[in-house]
N, C-alpha and C positions, 0 to 999 in steps of 0.2 A: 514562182514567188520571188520576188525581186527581196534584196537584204534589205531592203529599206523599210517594207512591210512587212518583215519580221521584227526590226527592230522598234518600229510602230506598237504592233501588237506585244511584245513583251514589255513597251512601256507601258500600255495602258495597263496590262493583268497586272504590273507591278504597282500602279497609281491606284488599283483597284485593290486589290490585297492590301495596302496603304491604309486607302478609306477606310476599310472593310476593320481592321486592327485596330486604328485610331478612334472608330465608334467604340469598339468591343473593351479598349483601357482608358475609355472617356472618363471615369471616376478616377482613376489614376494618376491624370495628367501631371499634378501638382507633387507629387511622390515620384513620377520618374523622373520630372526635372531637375529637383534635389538630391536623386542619387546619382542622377548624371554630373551634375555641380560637384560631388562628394565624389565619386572614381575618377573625377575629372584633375581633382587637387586644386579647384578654384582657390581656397586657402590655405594658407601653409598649414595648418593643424587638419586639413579633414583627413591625412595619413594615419595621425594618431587618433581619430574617431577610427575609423576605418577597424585598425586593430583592436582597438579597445571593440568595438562591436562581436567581431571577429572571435576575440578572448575568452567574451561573455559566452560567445556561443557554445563554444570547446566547453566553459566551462560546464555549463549544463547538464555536460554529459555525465557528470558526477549526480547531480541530483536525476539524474537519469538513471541513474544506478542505485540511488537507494531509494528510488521510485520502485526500481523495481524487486529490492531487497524485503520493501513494506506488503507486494501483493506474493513474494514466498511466504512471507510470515504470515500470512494471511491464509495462506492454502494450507499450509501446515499446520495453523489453529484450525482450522475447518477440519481436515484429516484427525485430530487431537479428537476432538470433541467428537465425529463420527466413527473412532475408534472405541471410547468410553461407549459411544451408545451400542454399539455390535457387542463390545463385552456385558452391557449392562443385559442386554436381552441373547444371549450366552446364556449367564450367570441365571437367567429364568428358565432357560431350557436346561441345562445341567442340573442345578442346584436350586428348585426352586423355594426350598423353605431357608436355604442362605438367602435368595434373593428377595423373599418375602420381607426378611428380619432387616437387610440392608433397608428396603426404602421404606419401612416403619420407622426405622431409626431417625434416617437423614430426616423424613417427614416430621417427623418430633422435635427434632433438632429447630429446624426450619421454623415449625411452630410455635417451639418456646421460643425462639431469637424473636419474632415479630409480635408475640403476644406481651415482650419483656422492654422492648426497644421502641419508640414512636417511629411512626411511619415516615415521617418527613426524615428523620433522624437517621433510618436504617435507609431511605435512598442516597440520602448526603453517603452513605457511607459506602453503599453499593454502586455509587458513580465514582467517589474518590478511587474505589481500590480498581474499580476498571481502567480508569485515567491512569492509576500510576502504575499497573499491570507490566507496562513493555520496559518501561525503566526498574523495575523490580527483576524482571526477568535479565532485561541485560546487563544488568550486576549480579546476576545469580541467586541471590536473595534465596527466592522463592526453593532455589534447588539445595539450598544449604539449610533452609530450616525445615524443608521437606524433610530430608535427608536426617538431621538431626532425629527428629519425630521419630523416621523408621527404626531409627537404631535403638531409640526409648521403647518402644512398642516390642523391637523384637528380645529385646532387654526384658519388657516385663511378660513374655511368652515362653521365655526361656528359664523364666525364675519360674515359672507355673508348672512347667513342666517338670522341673528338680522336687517342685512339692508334691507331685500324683506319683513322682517315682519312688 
């Protein structure tokens, strides 16, 4: 095979591969022109597109991060609420006349709230405190008046017991 006909043939494979590309980013055409124009530095500012593009991208990476901050907190409400429920059905296998008198109670609770409250009223309300749920939580809020509560309760279990003694 003479060089001539090799370089023959690896013109054409390449004019063929060519074609073959040029079909395949035919919707493209008009976008790689203009990023060719832009790497190219056709004008003096497309440096500074460039970086600024560049920047944005970097910058991402932060809401990339509390992207992925929101689906921990996500997992950890999911674990939260399937912990509550392993203890809730615990709490009926150990103790079932505790367990009994729990969900009478909360069921009662629940009752009078909705039988006391209009119902448009108690959604309005049960959408507010879900909405404001994560900012409650990441002010602590929620753990400080928790908190508070338990110290009232073991307050008044401690005074109960001084009186049976």
């Amino acid at each position: 095979m003479a060089s001539g006909e090799g370089d023959n043939k690896s013109a054409n494979l390449l004019a063929a591969e060519t074609a073959q590309l040029e079909e395949h980013l035919e919707g493209w055409g008009e976008v790689m022109l203009a990023a060719d124009r832009i790497l190219r530095w056709e004008k003096p500012w497309f440096p500074a597109v460039m970086m600024l593009a560049v920047s944005v991208v970097f910058l991402t990476t932060e809401q990339q991060q509390r992207f992925h901050e929101i689906c921990s907190n996500l997992v950890k409400t999911q674990r939260r609420i399937a912990g509550w429920w392993r203890r809730l059905f615990a709490l009926k296998e150990e103790k079932p006349k505790m367990y009994f008198m729990t969900v009478v109670t909360v069921l009662s609770v629940v009752a009078w709230i909705g039988q006391q409250v209009h119902n448009l009223f108690l959604t309005y309300l049960i959408v507010s405190f879900i909405l404001l749920l994560p900012g409650l939580n990441r002010h602590r809020l929620i753990t400080k008046y928790v908190g508070m509560a338990k110290r009232e309760i073991n307050k008044l279990l401690k005074q109960k017991e001084k009186k049976n003694e």
